[in-house]
Backbone as a ProteinNet text record, in pm:
[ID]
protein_1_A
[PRIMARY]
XXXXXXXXXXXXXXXXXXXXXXXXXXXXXXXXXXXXXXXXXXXXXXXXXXXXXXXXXXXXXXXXXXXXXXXXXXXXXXXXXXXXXXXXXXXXXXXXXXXXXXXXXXXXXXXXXXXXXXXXXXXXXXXXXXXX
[TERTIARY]
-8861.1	-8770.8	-8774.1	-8781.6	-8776.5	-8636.3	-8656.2	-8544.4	-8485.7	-8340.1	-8272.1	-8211.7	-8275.9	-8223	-8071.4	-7975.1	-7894.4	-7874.6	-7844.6	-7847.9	-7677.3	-7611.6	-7460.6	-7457.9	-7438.5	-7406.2	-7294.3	-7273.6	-7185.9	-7083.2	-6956.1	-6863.8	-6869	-6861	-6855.6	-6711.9	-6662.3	-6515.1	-6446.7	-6332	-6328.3	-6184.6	-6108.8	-5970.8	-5935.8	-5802.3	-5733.6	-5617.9	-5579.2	-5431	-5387	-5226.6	-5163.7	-5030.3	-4911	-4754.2	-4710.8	-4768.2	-4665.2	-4722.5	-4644.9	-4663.3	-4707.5	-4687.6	-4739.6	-4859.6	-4893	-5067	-5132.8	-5090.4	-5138	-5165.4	-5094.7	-5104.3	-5198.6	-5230.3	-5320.4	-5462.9	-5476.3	-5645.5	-5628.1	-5583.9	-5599.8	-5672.9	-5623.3	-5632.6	-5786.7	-5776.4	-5899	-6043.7	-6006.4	-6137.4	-6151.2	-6084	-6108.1	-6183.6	-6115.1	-6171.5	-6334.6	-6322.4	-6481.9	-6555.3	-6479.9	-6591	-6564.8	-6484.4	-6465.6	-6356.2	-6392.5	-6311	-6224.7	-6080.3	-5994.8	-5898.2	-5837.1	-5750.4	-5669.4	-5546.3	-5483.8	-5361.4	-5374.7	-5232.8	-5157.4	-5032.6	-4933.6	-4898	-4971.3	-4980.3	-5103.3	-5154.9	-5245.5	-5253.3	-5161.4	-5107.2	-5230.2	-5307	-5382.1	-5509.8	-5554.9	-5637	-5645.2	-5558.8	-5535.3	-5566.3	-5545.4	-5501.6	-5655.9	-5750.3	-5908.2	-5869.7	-5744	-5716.3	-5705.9	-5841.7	-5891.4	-6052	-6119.3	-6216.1	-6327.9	-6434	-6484.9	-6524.3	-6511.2	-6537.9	-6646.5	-6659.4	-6823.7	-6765.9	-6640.6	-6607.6	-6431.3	-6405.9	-6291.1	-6210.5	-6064.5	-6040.8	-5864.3	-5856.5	-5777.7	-5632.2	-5564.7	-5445.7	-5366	-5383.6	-5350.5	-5237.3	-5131.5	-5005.5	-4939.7	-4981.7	-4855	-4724.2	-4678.9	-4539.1	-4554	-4505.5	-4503.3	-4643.4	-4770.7	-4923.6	-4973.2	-5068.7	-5177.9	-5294.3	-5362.5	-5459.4	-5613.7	-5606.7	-5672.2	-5716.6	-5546.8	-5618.2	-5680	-5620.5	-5647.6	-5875.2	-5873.1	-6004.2	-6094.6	-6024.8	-6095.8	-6142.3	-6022.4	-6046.8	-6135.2	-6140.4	-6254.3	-6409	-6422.2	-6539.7	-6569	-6524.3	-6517.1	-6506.3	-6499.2	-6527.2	-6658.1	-6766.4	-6886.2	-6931.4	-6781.8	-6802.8	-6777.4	-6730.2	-6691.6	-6748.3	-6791	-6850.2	-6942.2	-7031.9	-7143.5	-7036	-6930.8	-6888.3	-6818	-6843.6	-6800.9	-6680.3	-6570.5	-6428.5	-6394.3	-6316.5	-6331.8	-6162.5	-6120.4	-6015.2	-5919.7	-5810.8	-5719.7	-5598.7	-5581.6	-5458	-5458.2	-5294.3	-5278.3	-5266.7	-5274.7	-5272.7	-5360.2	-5308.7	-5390	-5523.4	-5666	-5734.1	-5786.6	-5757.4	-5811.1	-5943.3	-6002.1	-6157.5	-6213.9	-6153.6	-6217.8	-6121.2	-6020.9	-5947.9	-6027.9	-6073.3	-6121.5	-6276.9	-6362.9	-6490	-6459.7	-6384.3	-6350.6	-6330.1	-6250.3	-6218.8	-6284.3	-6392.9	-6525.2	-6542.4	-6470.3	-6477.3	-6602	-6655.3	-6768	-6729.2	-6616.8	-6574.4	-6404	-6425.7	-6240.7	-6221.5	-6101.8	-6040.4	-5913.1	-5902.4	-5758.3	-5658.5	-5590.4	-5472.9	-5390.1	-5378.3	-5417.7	-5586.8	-5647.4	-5780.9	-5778.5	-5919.7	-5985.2	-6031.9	-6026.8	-6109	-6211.3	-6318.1	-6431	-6457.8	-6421.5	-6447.7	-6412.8	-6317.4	-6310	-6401.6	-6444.1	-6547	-6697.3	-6725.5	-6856	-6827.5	-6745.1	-6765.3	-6796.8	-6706.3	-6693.1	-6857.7	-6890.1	-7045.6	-7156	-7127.4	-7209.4	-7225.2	-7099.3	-7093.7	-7121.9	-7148.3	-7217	-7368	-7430.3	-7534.5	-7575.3	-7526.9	-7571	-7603.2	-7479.7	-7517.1	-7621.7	-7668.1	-7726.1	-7889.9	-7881.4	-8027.7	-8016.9	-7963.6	-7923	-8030.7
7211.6	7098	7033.3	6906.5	6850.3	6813.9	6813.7	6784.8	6652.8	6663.3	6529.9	6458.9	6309.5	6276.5	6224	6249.4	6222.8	6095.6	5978.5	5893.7	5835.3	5851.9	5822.2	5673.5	5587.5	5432.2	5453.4	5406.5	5431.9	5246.4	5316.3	5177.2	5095.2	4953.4	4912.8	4891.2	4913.2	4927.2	4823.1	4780.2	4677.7	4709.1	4668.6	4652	4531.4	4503.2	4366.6	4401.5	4306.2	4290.9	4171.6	4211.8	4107.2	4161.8	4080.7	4119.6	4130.1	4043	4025.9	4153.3	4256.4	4346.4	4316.2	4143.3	4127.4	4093.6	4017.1	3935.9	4082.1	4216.5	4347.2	4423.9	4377.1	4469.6	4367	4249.8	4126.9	4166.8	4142.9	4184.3	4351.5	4419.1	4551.8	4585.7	4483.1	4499.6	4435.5	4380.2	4235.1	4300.1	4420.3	4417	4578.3	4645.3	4780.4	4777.9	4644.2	4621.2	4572	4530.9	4488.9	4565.7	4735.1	4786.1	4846.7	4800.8	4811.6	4918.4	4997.3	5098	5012.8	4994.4	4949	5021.4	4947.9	4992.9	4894.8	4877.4	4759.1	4815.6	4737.6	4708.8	4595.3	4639.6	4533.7	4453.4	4499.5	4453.4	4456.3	4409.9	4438.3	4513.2	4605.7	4717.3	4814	4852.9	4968.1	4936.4	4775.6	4729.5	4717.5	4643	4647.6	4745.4	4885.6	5007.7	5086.5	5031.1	5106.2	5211.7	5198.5	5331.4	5282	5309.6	5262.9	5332.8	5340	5414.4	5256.3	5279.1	5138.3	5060.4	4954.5	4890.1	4839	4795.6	4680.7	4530.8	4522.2	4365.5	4360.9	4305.1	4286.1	4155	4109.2	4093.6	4026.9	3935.1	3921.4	3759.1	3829	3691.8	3624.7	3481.2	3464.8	3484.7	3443.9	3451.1	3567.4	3657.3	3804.7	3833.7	3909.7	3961.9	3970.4	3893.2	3949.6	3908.8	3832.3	3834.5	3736	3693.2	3578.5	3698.8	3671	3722.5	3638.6	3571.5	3481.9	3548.3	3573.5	3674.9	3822.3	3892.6	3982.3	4004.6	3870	3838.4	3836.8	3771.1	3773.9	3915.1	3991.3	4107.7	4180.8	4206.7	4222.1	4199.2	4086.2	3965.5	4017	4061.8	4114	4275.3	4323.2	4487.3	4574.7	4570.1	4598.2	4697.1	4801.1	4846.9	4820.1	4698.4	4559	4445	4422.6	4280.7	4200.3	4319.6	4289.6	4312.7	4322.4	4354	4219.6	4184.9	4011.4	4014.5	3907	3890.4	3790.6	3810.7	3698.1	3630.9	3534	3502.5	3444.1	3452.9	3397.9	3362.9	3192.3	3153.2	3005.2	3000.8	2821.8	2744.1	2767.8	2701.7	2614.7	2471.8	2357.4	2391.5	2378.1	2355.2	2485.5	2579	2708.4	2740.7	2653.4	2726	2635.5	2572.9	2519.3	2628.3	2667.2	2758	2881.9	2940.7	3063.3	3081.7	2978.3	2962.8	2949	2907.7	2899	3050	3135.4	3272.6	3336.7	3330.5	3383.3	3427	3444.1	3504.2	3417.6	3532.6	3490.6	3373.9	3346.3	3289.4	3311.8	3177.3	3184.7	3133.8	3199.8	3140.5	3077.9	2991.9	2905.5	2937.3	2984.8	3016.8	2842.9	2875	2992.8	2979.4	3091.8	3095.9	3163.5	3141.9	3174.5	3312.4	3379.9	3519.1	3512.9	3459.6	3430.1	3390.6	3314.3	3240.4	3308.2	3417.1	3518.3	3608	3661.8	3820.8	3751.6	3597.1	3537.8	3506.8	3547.8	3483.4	3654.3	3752.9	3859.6	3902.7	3900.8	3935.9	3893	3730.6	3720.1	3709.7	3737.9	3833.7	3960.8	4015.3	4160.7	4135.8	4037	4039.2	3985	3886	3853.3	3975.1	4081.1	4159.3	4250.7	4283.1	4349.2	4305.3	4169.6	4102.4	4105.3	4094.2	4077.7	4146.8
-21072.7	-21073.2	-20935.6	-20938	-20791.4	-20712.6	-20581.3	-20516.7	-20575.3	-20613.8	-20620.1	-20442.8	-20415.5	-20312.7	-20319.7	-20290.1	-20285.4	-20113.4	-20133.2	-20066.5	-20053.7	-19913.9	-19913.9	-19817.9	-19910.4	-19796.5	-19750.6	-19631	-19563.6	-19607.3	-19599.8	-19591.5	-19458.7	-19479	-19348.5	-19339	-19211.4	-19123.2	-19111.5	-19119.4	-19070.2	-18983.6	-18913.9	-18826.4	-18832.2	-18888.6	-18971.6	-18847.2	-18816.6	-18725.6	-18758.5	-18818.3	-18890.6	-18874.1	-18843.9	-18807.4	-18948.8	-19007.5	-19136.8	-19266.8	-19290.5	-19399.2	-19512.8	-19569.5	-19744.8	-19741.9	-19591.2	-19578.3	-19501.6	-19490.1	-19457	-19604.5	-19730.5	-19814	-19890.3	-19855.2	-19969.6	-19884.6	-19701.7	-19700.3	-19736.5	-19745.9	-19748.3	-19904.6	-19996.7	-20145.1	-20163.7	-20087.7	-20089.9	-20042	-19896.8	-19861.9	-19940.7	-19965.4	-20041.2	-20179.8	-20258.7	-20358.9	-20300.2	-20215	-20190.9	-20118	-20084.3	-20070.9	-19918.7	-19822.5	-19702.8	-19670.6	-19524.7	-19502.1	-19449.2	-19449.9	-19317.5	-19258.1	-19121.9	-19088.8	-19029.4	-19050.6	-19025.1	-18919.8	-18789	-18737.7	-18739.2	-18716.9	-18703.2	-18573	-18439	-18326.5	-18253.1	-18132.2	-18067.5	-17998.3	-18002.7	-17886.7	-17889.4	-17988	-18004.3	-17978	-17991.1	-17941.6	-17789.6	-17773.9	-17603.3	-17507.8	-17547.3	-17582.1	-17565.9	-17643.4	-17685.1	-17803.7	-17877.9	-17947.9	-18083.3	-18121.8	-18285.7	-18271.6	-18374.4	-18438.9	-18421.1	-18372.5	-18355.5	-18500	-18518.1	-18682.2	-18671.3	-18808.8	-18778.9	-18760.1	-18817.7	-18769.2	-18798.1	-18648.8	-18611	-18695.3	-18802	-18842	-18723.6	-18690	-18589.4	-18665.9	-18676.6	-18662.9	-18551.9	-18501	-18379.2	-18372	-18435.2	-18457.7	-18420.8	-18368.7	-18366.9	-18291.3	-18328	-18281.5	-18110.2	-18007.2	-17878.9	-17812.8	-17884	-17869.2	-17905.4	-17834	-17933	-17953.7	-18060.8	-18127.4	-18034.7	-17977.8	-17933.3	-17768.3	-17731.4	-17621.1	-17622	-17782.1	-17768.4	-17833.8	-17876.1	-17900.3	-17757	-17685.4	-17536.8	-17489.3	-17519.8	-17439.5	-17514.8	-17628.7	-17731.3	-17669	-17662.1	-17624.7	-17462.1	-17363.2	-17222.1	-17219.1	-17353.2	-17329.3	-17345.7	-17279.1	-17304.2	-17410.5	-17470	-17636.8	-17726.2	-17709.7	-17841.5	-17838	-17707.3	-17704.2	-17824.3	-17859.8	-17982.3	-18151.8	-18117.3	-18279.8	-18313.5	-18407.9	-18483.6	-18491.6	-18444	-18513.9	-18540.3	-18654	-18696.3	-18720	-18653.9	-18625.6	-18707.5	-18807.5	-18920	-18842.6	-18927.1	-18862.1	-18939.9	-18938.8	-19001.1	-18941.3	-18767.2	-18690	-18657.8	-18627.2	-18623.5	-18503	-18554.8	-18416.2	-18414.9	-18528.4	-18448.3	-18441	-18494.1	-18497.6	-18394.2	-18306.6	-18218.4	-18078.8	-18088	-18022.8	-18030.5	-18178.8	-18205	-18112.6	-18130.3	-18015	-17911.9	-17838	-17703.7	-17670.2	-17736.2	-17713.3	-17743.9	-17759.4	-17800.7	-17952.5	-18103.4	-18174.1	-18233.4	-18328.8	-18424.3	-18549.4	-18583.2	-18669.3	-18707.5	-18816.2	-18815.2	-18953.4	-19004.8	-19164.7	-19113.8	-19213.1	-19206.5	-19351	-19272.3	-19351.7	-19441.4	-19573	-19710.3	-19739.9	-19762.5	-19759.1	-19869.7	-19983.8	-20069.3	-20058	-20146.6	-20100.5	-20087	-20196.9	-20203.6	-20047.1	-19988.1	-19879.4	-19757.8	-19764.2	-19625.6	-19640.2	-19807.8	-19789.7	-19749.3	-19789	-19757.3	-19592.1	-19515	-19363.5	-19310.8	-19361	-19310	-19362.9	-19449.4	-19468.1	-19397.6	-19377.7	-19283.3	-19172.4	-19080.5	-18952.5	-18969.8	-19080.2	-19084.2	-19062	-19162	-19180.6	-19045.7	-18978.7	-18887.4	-18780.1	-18745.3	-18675.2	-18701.6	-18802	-18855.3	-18823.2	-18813.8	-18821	-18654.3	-18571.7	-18432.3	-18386.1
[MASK]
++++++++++++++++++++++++++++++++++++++++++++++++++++++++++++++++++++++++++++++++++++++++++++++++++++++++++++++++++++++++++++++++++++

């Protein structure tokens, strides 16, 4: 009888930071169903911090409790073990994707956003890194 290969894909990671608990339990539903490990905070504190498991793509809301998401993207973008990981910046705030490039992120959704249209940005900041 021959060896069976058993082959395990690995999930790709993601870290969602969002203040508000119902738009924490909607990407949480959103990217699991599609396949993704996450881990979501409610502040940037843990980011700030270095105290998270590294992801394949950072998931950032500017809006937070006590924080802009915008700076905590910077510091992201200036840490030489995050610098290369994609984030991608959510907010209803006017201007942000011209705010979100300035702060270096890979991309940005505007709040209320399509699913279809956040798992196709988050993929292809994967794919992009991937081809990198």
């Amino acid at each position: 009888m021959a060896p069976v290969l058993i082959t395990y894909i690995m999930q790709p990671r993601i870290v969602i930071t969002d203040d508000d608990p119902g738009v924490q339990d909607i990407f949480k539903i959103i990217f699991e169903k599609a396949g993704y490990q996450t881990t979501i905070f409610s502040s940037g504190a843990q980011i700030l911090r270095n105290d998270y498991e590294l992801p394949d793509v950072f998931l950032l809301d500017k809006q937070l409790s006590g924080m802009d998401g915008l700076d905590i993207c910077r510091h992201l973008k200036a840490n030489p073990q995050t610098k290369d990981i994609p984030v991608i910046m959510v907010s209803a705030t006017p201007n942000i994707g011209k705010m979100s490039i300035e702060a270096g992120a890979d991309d940005f959704i505007e709040k209320p956003f399509i699913t279809r249209d956040l798992l196709t940005k988050v993929s292809a900041v994967l794919n992009k890194k991937v081809i990198a």
